[in-house]
Backbone bond lengths (Angstrom), bond angles and torsions (degrees), N, CA, C in turn:
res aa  C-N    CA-C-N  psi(-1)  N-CA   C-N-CA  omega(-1)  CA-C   N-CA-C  phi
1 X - - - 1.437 - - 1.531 110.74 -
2 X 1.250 105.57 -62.37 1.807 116.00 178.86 2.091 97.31 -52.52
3 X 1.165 143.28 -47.40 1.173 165.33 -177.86 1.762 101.41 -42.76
4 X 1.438 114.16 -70.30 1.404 135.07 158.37 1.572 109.30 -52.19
5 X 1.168 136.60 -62.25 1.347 129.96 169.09 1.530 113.01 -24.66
6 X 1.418 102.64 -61.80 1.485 122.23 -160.24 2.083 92.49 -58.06
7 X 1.315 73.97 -70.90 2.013 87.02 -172.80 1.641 90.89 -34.88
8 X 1.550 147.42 -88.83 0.944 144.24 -171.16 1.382 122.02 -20.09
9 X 1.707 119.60 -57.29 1.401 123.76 168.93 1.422 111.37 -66.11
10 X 1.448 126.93 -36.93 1.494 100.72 175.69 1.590 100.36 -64.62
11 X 1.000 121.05 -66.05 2.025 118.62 -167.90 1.069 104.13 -39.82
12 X 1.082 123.05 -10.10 2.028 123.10 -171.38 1.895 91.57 -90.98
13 X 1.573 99.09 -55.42 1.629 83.78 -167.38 1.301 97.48 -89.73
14 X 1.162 150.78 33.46 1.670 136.66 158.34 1.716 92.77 -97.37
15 X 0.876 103.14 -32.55 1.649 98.96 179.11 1.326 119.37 -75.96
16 X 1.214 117.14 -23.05 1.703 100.58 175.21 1.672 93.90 -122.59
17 X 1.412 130.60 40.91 0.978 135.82 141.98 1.926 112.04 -97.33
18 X 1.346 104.22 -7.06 1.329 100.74 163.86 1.471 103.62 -102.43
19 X 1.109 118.62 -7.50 1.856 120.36 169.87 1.586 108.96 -66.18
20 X 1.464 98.11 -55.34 1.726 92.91 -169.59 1.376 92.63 -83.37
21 X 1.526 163.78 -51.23 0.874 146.88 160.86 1.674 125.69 -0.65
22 X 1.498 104.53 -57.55 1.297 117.71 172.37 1.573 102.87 -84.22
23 X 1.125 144.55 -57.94 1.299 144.32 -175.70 1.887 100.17 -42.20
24 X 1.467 109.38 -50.76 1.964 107.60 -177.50 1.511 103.21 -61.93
25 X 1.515 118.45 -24.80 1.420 101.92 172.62 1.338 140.68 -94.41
26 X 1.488 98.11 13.88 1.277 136.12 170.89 1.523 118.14 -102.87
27 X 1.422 133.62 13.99 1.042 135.72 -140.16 1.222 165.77 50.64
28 X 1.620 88.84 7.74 2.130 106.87 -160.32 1.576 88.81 -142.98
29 X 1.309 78.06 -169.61 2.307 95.99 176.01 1.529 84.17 -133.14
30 X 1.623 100.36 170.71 1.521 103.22 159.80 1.329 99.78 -151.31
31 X 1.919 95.55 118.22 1.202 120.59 -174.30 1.588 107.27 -80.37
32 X 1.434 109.48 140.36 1.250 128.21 -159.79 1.535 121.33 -122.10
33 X 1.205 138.35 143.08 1.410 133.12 -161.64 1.816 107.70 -138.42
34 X 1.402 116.33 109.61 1.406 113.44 -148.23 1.421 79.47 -125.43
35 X 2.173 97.26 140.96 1.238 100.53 177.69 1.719 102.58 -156.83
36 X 1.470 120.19 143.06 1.230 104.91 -160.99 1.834 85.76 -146.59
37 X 0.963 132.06 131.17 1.772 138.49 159.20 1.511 120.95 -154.70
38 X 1.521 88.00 159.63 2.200 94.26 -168.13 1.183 96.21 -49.34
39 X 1.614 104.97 154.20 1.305 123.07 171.66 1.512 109.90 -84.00
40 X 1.227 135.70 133.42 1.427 139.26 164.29 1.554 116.27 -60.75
41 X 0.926 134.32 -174.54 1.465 131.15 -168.66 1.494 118.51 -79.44
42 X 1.606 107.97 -43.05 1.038 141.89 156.68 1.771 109.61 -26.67
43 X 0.904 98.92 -54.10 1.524 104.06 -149.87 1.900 97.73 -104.54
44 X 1.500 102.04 -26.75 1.537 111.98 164.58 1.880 96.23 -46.95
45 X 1.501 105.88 -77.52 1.850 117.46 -164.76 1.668 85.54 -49.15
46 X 1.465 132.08 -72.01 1.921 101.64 176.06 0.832 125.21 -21.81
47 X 1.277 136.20 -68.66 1.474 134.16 -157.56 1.273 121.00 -67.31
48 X 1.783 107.26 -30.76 1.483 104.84 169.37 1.808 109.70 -74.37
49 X 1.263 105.48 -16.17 1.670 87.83 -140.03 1.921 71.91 -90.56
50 X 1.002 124.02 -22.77 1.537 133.77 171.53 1.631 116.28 -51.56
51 X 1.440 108.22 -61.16 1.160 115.24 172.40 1.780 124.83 -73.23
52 X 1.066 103.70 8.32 1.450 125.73 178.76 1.649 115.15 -92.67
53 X 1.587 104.15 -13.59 1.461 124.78 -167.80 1.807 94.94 -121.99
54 X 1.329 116.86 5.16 1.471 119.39 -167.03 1.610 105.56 41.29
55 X 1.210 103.84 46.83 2.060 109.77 162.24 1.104 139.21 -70.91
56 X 1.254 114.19 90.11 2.252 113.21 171.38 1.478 101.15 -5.18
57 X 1.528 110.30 -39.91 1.197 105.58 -113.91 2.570 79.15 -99.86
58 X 0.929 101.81 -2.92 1.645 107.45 176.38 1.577 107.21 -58.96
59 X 1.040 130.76 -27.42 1.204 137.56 -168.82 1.475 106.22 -103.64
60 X 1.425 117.83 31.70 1.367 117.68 174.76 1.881 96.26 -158.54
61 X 1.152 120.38 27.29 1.228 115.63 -179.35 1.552 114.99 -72.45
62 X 1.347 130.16 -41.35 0.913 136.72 160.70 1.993 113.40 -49.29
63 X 1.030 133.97 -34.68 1.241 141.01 155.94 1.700 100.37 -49.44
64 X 1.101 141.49 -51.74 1.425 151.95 -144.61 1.875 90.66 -98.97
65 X 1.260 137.39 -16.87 1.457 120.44 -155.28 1.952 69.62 -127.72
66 X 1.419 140.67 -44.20 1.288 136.96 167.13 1.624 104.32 -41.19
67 X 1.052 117.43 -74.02 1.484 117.25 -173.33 1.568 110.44 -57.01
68 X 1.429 132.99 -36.50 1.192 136.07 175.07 1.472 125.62 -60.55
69 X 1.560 110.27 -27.75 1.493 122.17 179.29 1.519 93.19 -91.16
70 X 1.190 135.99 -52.00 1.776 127.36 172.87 0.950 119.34 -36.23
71 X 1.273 126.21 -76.81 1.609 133.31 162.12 1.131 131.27 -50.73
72 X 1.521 130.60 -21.05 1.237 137.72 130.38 2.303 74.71 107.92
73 X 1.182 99.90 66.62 1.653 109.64 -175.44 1.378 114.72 -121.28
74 X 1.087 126.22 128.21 1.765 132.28 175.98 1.607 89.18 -29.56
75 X 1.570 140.01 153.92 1.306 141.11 163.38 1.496 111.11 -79.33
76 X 1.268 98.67 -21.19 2.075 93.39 176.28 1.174 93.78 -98.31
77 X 1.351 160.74 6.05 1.372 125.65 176.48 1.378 129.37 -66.56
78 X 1.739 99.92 -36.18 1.650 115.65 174.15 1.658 114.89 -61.50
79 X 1.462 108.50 -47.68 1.351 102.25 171.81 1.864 114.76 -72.09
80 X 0.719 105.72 -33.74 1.912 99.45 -173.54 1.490 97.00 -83.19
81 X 1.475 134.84 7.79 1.640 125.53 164.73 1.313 87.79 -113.23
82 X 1.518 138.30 0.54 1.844 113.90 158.08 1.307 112.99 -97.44
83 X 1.514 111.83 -19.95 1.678 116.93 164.41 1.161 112.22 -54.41
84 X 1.456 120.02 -39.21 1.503 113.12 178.70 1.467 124.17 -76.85
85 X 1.602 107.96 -61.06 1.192 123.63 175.96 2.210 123.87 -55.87
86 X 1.294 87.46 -15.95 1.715 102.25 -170.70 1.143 113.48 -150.41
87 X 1.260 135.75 8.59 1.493 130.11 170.27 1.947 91.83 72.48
88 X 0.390 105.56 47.85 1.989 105.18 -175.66 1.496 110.34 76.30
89 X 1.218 126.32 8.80 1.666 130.92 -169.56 1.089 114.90 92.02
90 X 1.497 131.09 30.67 1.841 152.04 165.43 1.452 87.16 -65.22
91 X 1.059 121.11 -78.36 2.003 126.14 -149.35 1.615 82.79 -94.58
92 X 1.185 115.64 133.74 0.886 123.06 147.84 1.761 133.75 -165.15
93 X 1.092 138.24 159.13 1.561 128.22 -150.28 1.291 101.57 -75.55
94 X 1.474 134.69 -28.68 1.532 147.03 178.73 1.359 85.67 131.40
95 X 1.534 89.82 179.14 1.334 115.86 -157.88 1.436 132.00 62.82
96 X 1.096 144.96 18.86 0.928 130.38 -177.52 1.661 136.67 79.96
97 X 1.854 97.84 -4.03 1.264 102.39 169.70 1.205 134.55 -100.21
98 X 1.283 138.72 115.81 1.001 153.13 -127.32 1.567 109.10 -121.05
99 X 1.183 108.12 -22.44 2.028 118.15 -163.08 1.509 90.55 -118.62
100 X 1.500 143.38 14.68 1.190 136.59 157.96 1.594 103.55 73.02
101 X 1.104 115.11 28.79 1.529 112.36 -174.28 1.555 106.38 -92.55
102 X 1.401 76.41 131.68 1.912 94.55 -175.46 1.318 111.52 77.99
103 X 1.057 148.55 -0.75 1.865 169.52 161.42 1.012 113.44 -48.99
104 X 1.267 129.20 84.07 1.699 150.90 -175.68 1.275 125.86 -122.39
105 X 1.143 126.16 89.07 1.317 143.30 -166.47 1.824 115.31 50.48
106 X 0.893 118.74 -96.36 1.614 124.38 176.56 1.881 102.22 -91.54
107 X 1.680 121.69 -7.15 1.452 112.65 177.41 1.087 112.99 -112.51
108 X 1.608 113.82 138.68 1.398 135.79 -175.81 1.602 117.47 -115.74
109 X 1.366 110.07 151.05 1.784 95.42 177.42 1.524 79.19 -104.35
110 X 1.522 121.13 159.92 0.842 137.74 151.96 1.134 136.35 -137.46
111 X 1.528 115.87 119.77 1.468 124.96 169.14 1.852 138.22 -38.98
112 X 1.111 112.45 174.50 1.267 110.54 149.79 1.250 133.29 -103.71
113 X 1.226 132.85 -22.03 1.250 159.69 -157.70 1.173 138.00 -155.51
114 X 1.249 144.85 171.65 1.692 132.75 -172.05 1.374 89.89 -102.81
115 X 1.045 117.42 -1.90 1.849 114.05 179.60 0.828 90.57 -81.53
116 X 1.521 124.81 -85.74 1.464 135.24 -150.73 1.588 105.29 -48.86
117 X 0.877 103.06 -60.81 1.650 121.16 171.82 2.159 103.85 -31.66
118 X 1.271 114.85 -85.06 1.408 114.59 150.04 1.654 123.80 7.64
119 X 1.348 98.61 -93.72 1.359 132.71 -177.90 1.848 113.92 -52.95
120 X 1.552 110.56 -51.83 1.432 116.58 167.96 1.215 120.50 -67.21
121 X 1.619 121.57 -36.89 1.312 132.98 171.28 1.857 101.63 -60.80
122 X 0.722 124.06 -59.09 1.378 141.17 -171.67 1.561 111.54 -44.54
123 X 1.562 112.45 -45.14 1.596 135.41 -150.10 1.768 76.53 -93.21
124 X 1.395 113.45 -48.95 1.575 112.82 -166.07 1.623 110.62 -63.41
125 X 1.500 112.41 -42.23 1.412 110.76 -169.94 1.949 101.78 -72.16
126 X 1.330 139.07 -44.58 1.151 165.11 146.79 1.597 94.96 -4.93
127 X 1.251 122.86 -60.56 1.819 128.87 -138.87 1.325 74.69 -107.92
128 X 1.667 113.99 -71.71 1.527 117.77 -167.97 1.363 122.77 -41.35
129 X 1.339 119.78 -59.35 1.535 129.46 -159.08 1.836 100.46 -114.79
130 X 0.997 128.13 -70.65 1.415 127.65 -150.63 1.651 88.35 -75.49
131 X 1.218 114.24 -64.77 1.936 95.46 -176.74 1.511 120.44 -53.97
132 X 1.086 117.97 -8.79 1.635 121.57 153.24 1.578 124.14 -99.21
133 X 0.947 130.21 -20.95 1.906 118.20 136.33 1.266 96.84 150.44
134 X 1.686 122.73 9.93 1.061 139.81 -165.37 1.436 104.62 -85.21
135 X 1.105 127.58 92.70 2.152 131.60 -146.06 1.171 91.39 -121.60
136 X 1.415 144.39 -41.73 1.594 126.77 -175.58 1.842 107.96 -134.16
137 X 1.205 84.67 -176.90 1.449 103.85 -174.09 1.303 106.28 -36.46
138 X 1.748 128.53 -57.03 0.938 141.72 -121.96 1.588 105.29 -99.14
139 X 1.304 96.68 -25.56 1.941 121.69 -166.87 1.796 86.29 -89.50
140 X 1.167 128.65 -54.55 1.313 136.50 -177.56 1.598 111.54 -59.30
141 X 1.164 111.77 -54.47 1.851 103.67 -168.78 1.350 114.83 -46.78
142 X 1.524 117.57 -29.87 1.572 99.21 -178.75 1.741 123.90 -79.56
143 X 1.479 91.16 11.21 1.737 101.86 178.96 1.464 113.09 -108.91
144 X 1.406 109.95 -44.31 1.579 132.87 -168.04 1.840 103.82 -88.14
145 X 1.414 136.07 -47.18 0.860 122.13 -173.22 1.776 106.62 -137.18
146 X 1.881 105.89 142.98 1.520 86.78 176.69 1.544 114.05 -82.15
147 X 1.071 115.90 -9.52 1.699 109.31 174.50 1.673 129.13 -62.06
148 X 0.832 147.92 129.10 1.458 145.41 -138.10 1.655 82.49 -116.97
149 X 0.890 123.77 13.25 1.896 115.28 167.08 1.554 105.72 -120.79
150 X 1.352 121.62 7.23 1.386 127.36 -175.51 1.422 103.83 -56.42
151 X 1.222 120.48 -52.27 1.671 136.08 -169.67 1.167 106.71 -73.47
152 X 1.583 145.97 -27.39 1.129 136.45 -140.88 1.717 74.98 -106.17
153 X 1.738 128.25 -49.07 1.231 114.60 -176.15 1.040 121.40 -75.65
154 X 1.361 141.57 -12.44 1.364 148.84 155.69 1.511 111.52 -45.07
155 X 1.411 95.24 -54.63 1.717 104.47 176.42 1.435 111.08 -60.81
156 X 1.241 120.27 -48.01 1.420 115.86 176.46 1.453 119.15 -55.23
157 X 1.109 120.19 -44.70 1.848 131.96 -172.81 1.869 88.81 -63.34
158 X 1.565 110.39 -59.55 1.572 97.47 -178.43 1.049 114.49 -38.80
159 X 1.808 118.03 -82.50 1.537 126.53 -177.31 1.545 106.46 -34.89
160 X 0.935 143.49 -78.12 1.150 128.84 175.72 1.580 134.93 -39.92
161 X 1.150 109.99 -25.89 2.085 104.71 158.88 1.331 104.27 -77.30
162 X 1.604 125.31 -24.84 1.266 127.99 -149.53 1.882 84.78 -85.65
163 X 1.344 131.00 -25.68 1.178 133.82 -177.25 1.607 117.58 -85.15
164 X 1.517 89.94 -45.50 1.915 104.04 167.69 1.506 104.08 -39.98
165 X 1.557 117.34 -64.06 1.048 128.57 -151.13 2.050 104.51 -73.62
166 X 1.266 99.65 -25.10 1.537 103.37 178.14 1.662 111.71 -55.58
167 X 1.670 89.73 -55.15 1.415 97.86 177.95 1.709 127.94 -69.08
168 X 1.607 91.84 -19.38 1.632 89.04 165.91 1.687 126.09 -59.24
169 X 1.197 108.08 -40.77 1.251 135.85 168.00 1.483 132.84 -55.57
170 X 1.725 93.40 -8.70 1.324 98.97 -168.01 1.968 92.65 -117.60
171 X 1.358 108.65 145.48 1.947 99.28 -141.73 2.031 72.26 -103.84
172 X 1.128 121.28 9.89 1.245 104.46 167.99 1.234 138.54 -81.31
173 X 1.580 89.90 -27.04 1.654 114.32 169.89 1.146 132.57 -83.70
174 X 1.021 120.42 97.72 1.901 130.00 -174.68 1.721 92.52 -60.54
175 X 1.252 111.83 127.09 1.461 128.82 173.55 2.034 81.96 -118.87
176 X 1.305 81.41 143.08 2.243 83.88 152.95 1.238 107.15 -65.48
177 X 1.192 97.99 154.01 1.398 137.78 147.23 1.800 132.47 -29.86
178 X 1.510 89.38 -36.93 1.409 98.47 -163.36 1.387 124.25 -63.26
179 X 1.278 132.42 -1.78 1.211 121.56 -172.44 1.421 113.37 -89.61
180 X 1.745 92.64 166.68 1.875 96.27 -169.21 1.320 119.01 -60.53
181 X 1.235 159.66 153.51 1.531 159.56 139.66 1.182 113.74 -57.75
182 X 1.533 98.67 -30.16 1.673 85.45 -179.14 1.575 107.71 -135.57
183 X 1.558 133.84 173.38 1.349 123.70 -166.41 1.491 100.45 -96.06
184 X 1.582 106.43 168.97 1.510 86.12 -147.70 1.588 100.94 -80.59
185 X 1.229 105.23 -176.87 2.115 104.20 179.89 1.111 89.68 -93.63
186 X 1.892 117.52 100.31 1.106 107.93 139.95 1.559 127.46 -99.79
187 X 1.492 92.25 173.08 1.338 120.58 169.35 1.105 142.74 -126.15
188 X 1.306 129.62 122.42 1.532 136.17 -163.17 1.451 114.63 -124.62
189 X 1.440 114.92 126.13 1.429 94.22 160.44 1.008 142.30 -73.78
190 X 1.434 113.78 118.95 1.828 116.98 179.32 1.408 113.37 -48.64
191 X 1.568 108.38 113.84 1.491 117.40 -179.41 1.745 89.46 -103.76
192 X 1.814 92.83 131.60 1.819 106.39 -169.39 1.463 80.39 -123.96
């Protein structure tokens, strides 16, 4: 485990040592903010039930159960509105957005990161929808999406982790192995 950690943080900094490399020959550096900790249980059943969908987005589950306790947000809502909107964050316009937020015909908001991305998505549904009484899928679709089946698949992607996760829980069911232990080491550049 500690072995894999290591391998991960070096590939993390050879890679954005070819970032600022290219960034100094561009005139700048790009300062970077690296962060890696155990996954909680929570965010363990993400990553499988993520990587079960072959998701970018498994290696940030712990980001998804972080942003969910801040905002005080169901933990599947963020993932079952990128199941819908992105197949788990497979298709997506760039940037890093995954939940179609702000996505208006040919305009996209775009992120930097699956964090930022996460966390802004998160702060938006929070202010936008739930502090105005807007609590599930169903109260939300007529704001968030024009398709009138938006909610019914949102609901489905929930109920279904909400079932993954039953059976995770249940010590009869052999799930693999495969998921991460820890969230992944990311890195973002610190925008000052």
């Amino acid at each position: 485990m500690n072995r894999l950690l290591f391998v991960l943080v070096l590939l993390l900094i050879f890679s954005l040592s070819n970032k600022n490399a290219l960034a100094e020959k561009e005139g700048g550096t790009l300062p970077v903010e690296i962060e890696a900790k155990q996954l909680d249980q929570k965010a363990e059943i993400l990553a499988l039930y993520l990587a079960q969908h072959d998701s970018p987005l498994q290696y940030h589950a712990q980001t998804f159960i972080d942003a969910a306790k801040k905002y005080n947000l169901d933990w599947k809502l963020m993932p079952a509105i990128a199941g819908v909107e992105s197949t788990f964050g497979k298709f997506i316009p760039g940037g890093y957005n995954g939940w179609g937020w702000g996505v208006y015909g040919n305009q996209a908001i775009y992120f930097n990161s699956w964090k930022e991305a996460i966390f802004t998505v998160s702060k938006g549904l929070k202010e936008g929808y739930i502090d105005k009484g807007l609590t599930d899928p169903f109260s939300m679709n007529r704001i968030y999406a024009e398709s009138p089946y938006w909610a019914g698949k949102v609901s489905y992607f929930m109920a279904d982790l909400e079932k993954f996760a039953s059976e995770y829980k249940d010590p009869k069911i052999n799930l693999p192995a495969t998921a991460p232990k820890i969230a992944a080491v990311s890195a973002s550049p610190v925008v000052r």
